[in-house]
DRENRO-619442 format. One record per residue: residue number from 1; residue in one letter; chain; x, y, z of N, C-alpha, C, O in turn. Coordinates in steps of 0.001 Angstrom, whole numbers. Example, Ala and Ser with C-alpha at 12.3 -4.5 7.8 and 13.67 -1.06 7.14 Angstrom:
  seq  type  mol     n.px     n.py     n.pz    ca.px    ca.py    ca.pz     c.px     c.py     c.pz     o.px     o.py     o.pz
    1     a    A    13190    -5690     7800    12300    -4500     7800    13200    -3300     7800    14236    -3319     8465
    2     s    A    12850    -2250     7080    13670    -1060     7140    12900       30     7870    13409     1138     8039
END
This chain:
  seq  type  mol     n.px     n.py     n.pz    ca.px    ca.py    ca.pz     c.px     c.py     c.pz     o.px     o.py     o.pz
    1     x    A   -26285     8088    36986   -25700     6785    37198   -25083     6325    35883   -25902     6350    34965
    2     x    A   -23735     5867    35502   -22938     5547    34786   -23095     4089    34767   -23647     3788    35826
    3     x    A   -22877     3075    34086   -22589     1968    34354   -21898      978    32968   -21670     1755    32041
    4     x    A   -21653       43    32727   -21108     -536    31442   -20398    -2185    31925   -19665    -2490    32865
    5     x    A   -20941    -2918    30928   -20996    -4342    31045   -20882    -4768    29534   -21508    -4420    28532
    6     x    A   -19747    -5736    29765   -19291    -6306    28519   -20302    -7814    28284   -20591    -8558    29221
    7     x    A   -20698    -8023    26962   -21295    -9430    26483   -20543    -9867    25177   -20511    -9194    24147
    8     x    A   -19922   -11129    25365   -19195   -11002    24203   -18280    -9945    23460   -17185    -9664    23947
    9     x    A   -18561    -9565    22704   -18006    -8426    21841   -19093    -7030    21867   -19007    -6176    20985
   10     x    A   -19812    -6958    22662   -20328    -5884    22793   -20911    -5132    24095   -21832    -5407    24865
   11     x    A   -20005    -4087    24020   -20206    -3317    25363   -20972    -2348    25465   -20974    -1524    24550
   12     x    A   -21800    -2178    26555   -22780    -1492    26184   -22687     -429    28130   -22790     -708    29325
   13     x    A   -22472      621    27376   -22246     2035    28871   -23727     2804    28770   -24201     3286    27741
   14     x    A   -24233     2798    29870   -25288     3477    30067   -24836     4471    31351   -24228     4297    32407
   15     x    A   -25791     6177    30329   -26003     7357    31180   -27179     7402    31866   -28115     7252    31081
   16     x    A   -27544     7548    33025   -28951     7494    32963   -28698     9547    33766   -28124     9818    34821
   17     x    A   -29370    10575    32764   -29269    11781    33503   -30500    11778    34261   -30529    12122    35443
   18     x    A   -31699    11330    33499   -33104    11365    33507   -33825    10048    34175   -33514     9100    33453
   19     x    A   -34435     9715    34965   -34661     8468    35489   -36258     8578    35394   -36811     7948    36295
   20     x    A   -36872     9042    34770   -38786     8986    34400   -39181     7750    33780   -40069     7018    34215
   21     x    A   -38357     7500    32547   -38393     5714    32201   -36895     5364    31884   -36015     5896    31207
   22     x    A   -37020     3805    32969   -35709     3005    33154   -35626     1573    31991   -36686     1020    31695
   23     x    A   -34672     1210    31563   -34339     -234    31070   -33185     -956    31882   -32044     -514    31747
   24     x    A   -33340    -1699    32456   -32132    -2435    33033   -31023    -2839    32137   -31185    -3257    30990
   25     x    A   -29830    -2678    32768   -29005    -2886    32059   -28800    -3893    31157   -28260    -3770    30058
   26     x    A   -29309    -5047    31717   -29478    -6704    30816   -29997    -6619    29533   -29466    -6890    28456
   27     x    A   -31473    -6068    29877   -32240    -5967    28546   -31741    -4870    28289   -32567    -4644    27404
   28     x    A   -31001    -3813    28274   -30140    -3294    27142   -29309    -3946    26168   -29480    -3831    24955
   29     x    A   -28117    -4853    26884   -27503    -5570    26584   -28155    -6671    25294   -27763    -6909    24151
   30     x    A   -29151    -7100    25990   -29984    -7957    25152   -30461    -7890    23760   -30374    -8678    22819
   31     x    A   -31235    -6187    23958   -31644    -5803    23091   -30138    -5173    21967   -30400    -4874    20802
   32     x    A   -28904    -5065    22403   -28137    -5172    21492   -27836    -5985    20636   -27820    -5877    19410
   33     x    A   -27507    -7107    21526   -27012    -8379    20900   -28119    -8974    19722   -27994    -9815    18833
   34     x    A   -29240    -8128    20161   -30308    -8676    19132   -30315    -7858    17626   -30398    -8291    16477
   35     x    A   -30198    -6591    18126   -29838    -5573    17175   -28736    -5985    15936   -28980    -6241    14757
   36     x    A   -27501    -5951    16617   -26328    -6472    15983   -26170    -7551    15535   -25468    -7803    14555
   37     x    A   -26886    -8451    16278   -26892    -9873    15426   -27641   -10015    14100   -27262   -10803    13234
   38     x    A   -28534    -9362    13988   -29674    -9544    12917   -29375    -8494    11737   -29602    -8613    10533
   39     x    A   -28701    -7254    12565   -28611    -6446    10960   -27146    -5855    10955   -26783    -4867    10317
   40     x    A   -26259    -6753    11901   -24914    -6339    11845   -24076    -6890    10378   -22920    -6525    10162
   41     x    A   -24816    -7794     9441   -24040    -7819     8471   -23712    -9537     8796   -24022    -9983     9901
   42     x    A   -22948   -10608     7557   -22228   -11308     7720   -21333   -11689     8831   -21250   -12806     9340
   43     x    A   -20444   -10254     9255   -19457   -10272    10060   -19788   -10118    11321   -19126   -10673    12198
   44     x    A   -20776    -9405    11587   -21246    -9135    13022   -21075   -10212    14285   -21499    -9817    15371
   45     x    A   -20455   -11606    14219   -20089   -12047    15399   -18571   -11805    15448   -17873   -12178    16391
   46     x    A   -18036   -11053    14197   -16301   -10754    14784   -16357    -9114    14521   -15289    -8551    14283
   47     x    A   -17499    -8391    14556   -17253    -7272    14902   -17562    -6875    16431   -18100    -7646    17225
   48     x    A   -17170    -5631    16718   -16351    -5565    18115   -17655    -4051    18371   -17632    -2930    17863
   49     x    A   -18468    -4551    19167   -19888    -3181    19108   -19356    -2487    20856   -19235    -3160    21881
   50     x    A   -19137    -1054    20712   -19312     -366    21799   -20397      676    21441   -20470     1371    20427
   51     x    A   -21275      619    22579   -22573     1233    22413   -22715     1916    23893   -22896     1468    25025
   52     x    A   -22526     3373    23262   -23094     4214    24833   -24836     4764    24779   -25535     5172    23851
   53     x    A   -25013     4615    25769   -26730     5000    25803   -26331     6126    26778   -25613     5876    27746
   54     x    A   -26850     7515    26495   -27463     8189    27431   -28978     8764    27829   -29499     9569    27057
   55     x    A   -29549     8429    28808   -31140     9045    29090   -30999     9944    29506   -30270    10109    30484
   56     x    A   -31807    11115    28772   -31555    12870    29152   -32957    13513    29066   -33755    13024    28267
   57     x    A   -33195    14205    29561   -34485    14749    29734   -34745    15855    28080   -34124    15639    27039
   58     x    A   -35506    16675    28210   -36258    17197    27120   -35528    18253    27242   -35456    18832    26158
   59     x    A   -34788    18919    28297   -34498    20658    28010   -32636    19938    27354   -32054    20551    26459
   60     x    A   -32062    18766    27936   -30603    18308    27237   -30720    17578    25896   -29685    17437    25246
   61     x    A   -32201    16962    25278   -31837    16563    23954   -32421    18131    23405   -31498    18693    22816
   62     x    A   -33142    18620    23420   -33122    19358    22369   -32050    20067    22369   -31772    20554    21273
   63     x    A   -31071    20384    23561   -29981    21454    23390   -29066    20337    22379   -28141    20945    21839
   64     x    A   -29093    19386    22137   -28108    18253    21604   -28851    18499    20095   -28221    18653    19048
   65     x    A   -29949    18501    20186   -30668    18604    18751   -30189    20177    17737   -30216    20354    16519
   66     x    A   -29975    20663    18328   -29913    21966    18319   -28264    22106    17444   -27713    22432    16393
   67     x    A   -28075    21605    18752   -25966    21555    18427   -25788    21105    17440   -25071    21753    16679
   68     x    A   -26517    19373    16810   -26024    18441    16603   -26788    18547    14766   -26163    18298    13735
   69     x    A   -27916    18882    14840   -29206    18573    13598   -29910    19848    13485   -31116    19725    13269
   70     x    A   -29206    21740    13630   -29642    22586    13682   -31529    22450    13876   -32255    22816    12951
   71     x    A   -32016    21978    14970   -33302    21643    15006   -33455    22240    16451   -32790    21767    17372
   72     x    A   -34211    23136    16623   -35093    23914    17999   -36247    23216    18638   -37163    23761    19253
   73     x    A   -36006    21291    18301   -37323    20851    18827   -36879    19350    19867   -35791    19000    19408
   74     x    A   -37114    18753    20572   -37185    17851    21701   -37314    16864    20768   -38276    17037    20019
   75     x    A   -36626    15831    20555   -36995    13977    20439   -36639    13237    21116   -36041    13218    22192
   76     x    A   -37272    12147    20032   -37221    10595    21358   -35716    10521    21416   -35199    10912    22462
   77     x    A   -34884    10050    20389   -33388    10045    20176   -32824    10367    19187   -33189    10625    18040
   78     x    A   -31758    10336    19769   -30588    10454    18580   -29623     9330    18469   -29556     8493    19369
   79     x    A   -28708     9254    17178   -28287     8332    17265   -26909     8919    16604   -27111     9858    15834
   80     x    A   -25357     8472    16795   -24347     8757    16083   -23242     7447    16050   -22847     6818    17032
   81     x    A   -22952     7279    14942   -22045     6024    14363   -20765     6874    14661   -20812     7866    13933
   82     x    A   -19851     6881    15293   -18577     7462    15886   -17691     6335    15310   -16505     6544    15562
   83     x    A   -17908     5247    14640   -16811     4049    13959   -15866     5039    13356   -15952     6169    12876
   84     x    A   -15016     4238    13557   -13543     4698    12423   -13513     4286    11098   -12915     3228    10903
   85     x    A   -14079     4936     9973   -14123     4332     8812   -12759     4199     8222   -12744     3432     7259
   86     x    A   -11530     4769     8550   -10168     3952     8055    -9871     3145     9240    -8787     3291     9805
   87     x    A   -10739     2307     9664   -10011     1029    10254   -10171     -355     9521   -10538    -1395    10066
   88     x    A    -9856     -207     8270    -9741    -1126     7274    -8655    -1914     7268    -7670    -1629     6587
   89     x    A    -8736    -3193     8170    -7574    -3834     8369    -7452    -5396     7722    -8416    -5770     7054
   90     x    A    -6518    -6155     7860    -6465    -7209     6948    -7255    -8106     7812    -7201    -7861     9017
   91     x    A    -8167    -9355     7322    -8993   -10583     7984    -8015   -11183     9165    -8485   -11722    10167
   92     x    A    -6951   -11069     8994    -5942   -11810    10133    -5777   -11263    11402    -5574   -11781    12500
   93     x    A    -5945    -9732    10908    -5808    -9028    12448    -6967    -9127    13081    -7792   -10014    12859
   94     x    A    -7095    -8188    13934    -8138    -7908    15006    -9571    -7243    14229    -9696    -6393    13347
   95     x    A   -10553    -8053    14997   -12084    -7642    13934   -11906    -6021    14391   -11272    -5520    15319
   96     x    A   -13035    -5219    12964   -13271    -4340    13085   -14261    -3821    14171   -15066    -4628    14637
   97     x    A   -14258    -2360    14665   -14839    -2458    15686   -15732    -1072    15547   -15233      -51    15075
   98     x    A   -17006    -1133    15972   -18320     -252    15872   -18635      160    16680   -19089     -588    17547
   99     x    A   -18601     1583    16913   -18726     2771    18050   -20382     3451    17647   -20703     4012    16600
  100     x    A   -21370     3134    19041   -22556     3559    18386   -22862     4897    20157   -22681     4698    21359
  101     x    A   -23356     6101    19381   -23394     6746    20768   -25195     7399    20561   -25758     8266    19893
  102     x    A   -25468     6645    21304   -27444     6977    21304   -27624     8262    22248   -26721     8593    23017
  103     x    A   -28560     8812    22176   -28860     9960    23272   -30354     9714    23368   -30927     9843    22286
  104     x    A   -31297     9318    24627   -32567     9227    23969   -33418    10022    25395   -32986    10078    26546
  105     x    A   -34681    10559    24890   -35381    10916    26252   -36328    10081    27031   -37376     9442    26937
  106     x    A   -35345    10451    27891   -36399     9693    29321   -37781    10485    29340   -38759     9738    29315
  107     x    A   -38009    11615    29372   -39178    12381    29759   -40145    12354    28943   -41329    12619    29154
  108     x    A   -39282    11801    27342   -40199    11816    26410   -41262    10415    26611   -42491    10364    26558
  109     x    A   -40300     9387    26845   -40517     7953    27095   -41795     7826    27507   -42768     7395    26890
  110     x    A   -41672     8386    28994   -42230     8250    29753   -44047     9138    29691   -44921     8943    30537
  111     x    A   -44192    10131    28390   -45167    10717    28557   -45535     9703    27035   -46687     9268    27005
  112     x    A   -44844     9424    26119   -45317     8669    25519   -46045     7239    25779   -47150     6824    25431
  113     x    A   -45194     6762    26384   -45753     5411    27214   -47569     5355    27633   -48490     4577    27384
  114     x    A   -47405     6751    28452   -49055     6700    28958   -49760     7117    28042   -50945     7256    28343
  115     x    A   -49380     7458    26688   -50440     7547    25540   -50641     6526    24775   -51786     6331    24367
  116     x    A   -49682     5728    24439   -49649     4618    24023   -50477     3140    24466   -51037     2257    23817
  117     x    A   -50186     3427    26175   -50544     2355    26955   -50285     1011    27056   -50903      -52    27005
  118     x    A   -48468     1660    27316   -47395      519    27618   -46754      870    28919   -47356     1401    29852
  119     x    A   -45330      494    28920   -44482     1132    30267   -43719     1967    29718   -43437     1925    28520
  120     x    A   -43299     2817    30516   -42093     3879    30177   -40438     3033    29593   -39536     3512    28905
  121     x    A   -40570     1662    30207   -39307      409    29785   -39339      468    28419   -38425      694    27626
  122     x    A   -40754      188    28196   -41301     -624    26715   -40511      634    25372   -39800      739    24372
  123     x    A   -41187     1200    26188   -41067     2829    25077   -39246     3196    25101   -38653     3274    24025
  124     x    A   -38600     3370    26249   -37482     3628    26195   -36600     2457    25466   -35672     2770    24721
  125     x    A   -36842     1486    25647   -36633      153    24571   -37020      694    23004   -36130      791    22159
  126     x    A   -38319     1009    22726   -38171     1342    21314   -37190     2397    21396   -36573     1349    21206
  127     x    A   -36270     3544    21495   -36277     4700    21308   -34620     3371    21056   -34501     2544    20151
  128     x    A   -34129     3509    21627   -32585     2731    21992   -32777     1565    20639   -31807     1653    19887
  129     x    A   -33563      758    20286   -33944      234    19059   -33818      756    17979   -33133      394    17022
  130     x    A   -34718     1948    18141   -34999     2533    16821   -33232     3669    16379   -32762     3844    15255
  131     x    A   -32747     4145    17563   -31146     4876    16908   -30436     3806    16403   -29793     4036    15379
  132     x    A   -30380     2389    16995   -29575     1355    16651   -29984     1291    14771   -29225     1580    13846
  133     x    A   -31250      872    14706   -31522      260    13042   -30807     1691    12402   -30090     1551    11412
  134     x    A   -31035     3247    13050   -30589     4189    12325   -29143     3349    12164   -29037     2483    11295
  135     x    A   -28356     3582    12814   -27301     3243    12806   -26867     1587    11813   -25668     1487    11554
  136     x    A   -27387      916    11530   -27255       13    10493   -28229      343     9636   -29013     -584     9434
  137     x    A   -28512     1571     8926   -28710     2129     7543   -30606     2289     7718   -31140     2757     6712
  138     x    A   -31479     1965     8793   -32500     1931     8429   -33216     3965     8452   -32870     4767     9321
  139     x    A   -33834     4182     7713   -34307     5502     7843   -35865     5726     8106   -36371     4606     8034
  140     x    A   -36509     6346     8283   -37720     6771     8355   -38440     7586     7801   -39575     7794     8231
  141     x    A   -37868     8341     6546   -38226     9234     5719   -39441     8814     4886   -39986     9744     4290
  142     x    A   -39810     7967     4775   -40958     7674     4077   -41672     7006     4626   -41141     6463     5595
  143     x    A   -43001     6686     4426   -43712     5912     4799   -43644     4820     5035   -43791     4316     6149
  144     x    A   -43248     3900     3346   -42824     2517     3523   -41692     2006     4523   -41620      952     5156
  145     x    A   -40708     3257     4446   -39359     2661     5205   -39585     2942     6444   -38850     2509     7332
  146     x    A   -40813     3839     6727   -40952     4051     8397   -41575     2479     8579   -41065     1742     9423
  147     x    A   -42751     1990     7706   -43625     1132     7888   -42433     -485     8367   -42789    -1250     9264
  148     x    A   -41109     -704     7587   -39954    -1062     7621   -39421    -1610     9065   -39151    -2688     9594
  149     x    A   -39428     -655     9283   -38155     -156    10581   -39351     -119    11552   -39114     -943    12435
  150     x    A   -40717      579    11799   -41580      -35    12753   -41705    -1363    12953   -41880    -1815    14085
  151     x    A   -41634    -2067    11959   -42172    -3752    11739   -40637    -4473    12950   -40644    -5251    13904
  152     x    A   -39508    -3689    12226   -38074    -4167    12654   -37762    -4002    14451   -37185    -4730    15259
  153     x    A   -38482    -2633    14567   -38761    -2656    16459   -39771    -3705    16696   -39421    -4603    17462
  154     x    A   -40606    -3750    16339   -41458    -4483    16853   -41536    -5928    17145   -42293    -6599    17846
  155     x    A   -40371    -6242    16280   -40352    -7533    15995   -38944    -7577    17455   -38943    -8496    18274
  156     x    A   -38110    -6668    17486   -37105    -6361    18733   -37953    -6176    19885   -37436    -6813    20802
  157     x    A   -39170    -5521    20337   -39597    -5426    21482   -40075    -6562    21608   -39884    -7025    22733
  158     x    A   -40830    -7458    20654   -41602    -8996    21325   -40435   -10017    21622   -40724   -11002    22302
  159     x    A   -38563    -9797    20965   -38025   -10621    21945   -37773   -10579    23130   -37676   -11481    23962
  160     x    A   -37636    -9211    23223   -37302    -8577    24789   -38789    -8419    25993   -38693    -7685    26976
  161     x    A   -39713    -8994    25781   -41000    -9672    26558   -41939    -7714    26223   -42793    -7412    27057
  162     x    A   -41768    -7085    25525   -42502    -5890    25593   -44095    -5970    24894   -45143    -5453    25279
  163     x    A   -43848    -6710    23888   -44710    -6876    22649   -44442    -5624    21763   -43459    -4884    21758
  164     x    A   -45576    -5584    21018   -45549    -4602    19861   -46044    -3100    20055   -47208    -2709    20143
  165     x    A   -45410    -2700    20079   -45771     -863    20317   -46485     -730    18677   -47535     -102    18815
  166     x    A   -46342     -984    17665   -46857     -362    16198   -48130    -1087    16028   -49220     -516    16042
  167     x    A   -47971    -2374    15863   -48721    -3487    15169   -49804    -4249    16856   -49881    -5391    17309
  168     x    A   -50305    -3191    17206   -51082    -4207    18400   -52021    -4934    17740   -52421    -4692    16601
  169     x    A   -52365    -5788    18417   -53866    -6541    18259   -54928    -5664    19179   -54933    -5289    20351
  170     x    A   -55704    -5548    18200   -56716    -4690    18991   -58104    -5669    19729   -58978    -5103    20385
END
């Protein structure tokens, strides 16, 4: 199922190949506008966000992992900034515009979820979160900056009614 809905300045196309865990299109949307608003920069209400999501099962990301990050192993997602970095145009013209293309697993979602002991939504929400912060510079290579960018989903899943996948209250 294909689908794509404009909000403002940001459009957001969803693949769904894999249907094990779903996000509705809204709270996709949502969870963009939240994304982009908060770490899109100064400019981010006159930049112009197209964001494709595809949900793919475990045997199509790793073949993507493979292609994409010479890696022979299955993840949650991927994430690729496809922007035009010479679209450096003058303040008068038309805002610049940000091409984000996520790939994330449904199958993974969904087996994570029941370890976690959330929904397969909740989890596929972090995964679509977490390529986005990739995509405005956040990394995970270390501890602290994983510790970072966990805090930064988490704080994205409790607007979107999920709560906290990292930081529960026990």
């Amino acid at each position: 199922m294909t689908s794509a809905k404009q909000d403002q300045d940001i459009i957001v196309h969803l693949t769904e190949n894999c249907t094990n865990a779903r996000v509705p299109l809204p709270k996709l949307r949502k969870l963009a506008r939240i994304v982009c608003g908060r770490f899109g920069g100064d400019k981010a209400p006159a930049v112009r966000y197209e964001i494709s999501i595809a949900v793919v099962d475990d045997t199509q990301i790793r073949e993507l992992s493979s292609r994409f990050l010479s890696r022979e192993a299955t993840t949650d997602c991927l994430s690729f900034d496809l922007s035009d970095s010479s679209e450096e145009k003058p303040q008068a013209e038309k805002p610049a515009s940000r091409v984000f293309e996520l790939v994330v697993n449904g199958e993974m979602a969904a087996r994570q979820a029941g370890l976690r002991g959330h929904s397969g939504q909740a989890e596929l929400a972090l995964y679509v979160a977490h390529g986005l912060l990739h995509n405005f510079g956040f990394d995970d290579a270390t501890p602290s900056r994983a510790g970072a960018m966990h805090q930064a989903e988490d704080e994205i899943l409790q607007q979107l009614g999920y709560g906290s996948v990292y930081n529960k209250k026990k």
